[in-house]
C-alpha positions in Angstrom: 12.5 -4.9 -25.0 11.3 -5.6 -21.9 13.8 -4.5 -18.6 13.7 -6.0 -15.4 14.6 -4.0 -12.3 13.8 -4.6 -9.0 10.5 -4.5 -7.0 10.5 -1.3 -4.7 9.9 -2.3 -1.0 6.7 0.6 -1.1 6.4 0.3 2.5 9.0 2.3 3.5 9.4 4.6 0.8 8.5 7.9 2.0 9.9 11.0 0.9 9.1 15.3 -0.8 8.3 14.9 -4.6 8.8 17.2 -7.8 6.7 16.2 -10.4 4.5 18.2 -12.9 3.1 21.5 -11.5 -0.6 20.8 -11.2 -2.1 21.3 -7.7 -5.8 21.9 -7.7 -7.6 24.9 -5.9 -9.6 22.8 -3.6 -13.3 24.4 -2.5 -13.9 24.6 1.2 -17.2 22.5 1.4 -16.1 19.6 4.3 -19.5 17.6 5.3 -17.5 15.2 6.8 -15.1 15.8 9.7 -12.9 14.1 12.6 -15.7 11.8 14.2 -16.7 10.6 11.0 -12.9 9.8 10.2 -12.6 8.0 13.1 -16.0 6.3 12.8 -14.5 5.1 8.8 -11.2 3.8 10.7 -13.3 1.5 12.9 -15.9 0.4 10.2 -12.1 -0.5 8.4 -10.4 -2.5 10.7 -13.4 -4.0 11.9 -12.9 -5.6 8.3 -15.1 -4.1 6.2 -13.9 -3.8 2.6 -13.2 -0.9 0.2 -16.6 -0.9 -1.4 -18.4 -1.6 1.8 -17.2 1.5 3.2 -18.1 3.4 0.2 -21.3 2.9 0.3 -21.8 3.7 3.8 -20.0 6.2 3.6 -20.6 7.9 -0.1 -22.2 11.1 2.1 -18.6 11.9 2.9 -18.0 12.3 -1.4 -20.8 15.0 -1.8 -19.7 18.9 -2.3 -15.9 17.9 -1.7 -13.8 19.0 -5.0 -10.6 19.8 -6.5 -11.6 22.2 -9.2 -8.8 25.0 -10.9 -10.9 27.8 -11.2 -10.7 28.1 -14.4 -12.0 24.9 -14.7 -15.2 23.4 -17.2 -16.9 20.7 -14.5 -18.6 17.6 -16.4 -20.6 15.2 -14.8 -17.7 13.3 -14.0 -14.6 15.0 -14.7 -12.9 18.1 -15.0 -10.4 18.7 -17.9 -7.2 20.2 -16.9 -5.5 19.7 -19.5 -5.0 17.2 -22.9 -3.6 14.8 -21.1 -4.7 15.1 -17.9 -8.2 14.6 -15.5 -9.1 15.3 -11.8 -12.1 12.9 -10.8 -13.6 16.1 -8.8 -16.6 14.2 -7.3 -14.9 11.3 -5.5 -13.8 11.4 -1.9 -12.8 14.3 0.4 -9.4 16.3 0.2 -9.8 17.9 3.5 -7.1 15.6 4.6 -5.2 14.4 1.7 -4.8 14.6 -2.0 -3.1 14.0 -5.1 -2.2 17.0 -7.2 -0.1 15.5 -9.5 1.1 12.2 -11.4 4.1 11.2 -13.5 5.5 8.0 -15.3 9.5 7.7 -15.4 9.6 5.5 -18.9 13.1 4.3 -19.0 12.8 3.0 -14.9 9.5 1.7 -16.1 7.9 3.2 -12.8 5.0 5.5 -11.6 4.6 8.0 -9.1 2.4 10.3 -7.6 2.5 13.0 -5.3 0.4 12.5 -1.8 -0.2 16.0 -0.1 -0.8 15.2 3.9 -2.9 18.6 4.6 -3.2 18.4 8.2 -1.3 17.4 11.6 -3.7 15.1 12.8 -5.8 12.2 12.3 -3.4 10.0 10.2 -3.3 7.8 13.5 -0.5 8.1 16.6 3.4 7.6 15.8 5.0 5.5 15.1 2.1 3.0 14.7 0.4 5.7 12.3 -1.6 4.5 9.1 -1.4 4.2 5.4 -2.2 6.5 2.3 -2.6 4.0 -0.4 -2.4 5.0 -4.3 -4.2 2.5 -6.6 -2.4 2.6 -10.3 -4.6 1.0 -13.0 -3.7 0.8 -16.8 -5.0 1.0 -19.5 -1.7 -0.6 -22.0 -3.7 -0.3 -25.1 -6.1 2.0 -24.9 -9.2 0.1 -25.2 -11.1 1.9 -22.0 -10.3 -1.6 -20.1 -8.3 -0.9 -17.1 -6.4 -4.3 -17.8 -4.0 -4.5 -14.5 -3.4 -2.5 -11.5 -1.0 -2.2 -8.6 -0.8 -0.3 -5.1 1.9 2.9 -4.0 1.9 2.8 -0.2 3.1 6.1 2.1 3.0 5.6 5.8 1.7 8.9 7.7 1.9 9.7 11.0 0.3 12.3 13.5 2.8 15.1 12.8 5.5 15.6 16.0 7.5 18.0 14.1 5.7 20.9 14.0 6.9 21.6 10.5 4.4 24.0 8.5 1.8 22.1 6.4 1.0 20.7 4.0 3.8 18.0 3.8 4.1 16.2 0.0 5.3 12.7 0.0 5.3 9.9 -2.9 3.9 6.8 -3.9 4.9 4.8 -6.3 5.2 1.3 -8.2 7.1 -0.2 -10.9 5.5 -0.9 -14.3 7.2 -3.3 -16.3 5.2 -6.1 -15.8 1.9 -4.6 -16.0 2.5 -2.6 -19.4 5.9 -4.2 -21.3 5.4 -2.9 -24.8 8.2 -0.6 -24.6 7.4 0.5 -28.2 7.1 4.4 -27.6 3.2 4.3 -27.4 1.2 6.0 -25.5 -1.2 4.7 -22.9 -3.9 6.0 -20.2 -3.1 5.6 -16.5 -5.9 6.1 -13.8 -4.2 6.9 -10.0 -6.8 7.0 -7.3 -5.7 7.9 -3.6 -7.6 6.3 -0.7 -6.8 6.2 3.1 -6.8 3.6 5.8 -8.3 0.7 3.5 -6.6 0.0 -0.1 -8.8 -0.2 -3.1 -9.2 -3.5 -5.2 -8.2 -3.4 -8.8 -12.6 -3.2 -9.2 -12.0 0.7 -8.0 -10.5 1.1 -11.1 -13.7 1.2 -13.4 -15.5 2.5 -10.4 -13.7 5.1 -8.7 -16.4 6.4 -6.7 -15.2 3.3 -3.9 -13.0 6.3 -2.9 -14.0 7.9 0.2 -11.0 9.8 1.9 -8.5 10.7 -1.5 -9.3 11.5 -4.7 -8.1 10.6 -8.4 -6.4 11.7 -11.4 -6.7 9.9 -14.9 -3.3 11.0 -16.9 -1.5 9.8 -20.4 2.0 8.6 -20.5 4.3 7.5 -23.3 6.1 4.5 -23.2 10.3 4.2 -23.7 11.0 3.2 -27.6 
C-alpha cells in the first residue's frame, strides 16, 4: 500500500540530525582552497551547469578523501560496512560532508546528515547559499538509478560563533519515487554538492561532484 503524506517545503528545513554513527576520518590533503571556491561560485552563477563545472574543475576532486582508517580503498569505493559505501574520490570535504544516511520507512522519507566544517565561505547572511543532496534509487536493484530527487539546507557565513562543525539535514520524501512498500530492500545513492545542484545524470556519474562528497547505502522498505 502506497501512503501519501505531504511534500516537505526543503527550503527551509534546516536543523542538528541523529542518524547512524558513521563519520569518516577525513585526510588533510586540500589542493583546492578559498580563491578557487569563489572562482567555482562565479563560473556557477555565471550559469554554467553541474557537469560543466566538473570538468573544469575535477583538479579540486584529486587527493581529497573520507577514508576510516581502518579502511580497504578500491578504485572507486571504500567499504565501510555491508550495507554501506563512501565514494572517497569525488569532491573535497574541506568544507562540507556527509557522514551519514538514513531512510525513515513508515514516513516513506530520506535523510542525510550535512556537516558545515567551517565559518566561512558558505556566502554572507542572510542571502547565504545552498548545500544540495542529490537522492537517486535504485527500487529494484537492477544497478539503474531509476529516479532521483534533491534535499536542500541553506548555510550561511556563521555569526554565532558557535564551535564547529555544525550538522544539519537534508532530506526528501520517497513515496513516489519507490512505492512498493513490500518489505524489500533497495540501494540508495546520496551525493552532496554545493552552490550548483546535480542533475539526476550525477547519479551514474558521481564524479560531477566537486565541493561534497557521496555515500551509496541499502534500505528496507515498510511491509
Amino acid at each position: 500500500m502506497t501512503r501519501s503524506i505531504p511534500t516537505p517545503n526543503l527550503s527551509a528545513f534546516a536543523c542538528a540530525v541523529v542518524l547512524f554513527a558513521g563519520a569518516a576520518a577525513g585526510q588533510t590533503t586540500q589542493p583546492c582552497g578559498d580563491s578557487e571556491r569563489q572562482a567555482f561560485q562565479a563560473d556557477a552563477n555565471a550559469g554554467l551547469d553541474s557537469q560543466a563545472l566538473a570538468a573544469k574543475w575535477a583538479h579540486c576532486n584529486t587527493g581529497v578523501q573520507s577514508v576510516p582508517s581502518n579502511a580497504t580503498a578500491g578504485p572507486l569505493e571504500v567499504v565501510t560496512a555491508a550495507s554501506k559505501v563512501f565514494l572517497n574520490t569525488i569532491g573535497s570535504t574541506f568544507y562540507e560532508q556527509l557522514n551519514s544516511c538514513g531512510y525513515h520507512p513508515q514516513g516513506e522519507i530520506v535523510t542525510c546528515d550535512v556537516e558545515v566544517k567551517r565559518t566561512t565561505w558558505y556566502g554572507t547572511f542572510p542571502a547565504g547559499s545552498n548545500e544540495y543532496v542529490r537522492f537517486c534509487f535504485d527500487c529494484n536493484n537492477d544497478g539503474l538509478w531509476e529516479n532521483s530527487t534533491l534535499g536542500i539546507v541553506h548555510v550561511t557565513n556563521d555569526i554565532s560563533a558557535g564551535p564547529l562543525p555544525f550538522y544539519f539535514n537534508a532530506y526528501a520524501t520517497t513515496h513516489q519515487f519507490c512505492p512498493q512498500n513490500d518489505g524489500q530492500d533497495f540501494r540508495i545513492r546520496a551525493l552532496l554538492a554545493w552552490q550548483q545542484p546535480l542533475t539526476h545524470g550525477a547519479c551514474g556519474q558521481p564524479a560531477q561532484v566537486v565541493w561534497g562528497n557521496g555515500i551509496d547505502f541499502t534500505a528496507r522498505r515498510d511491509p
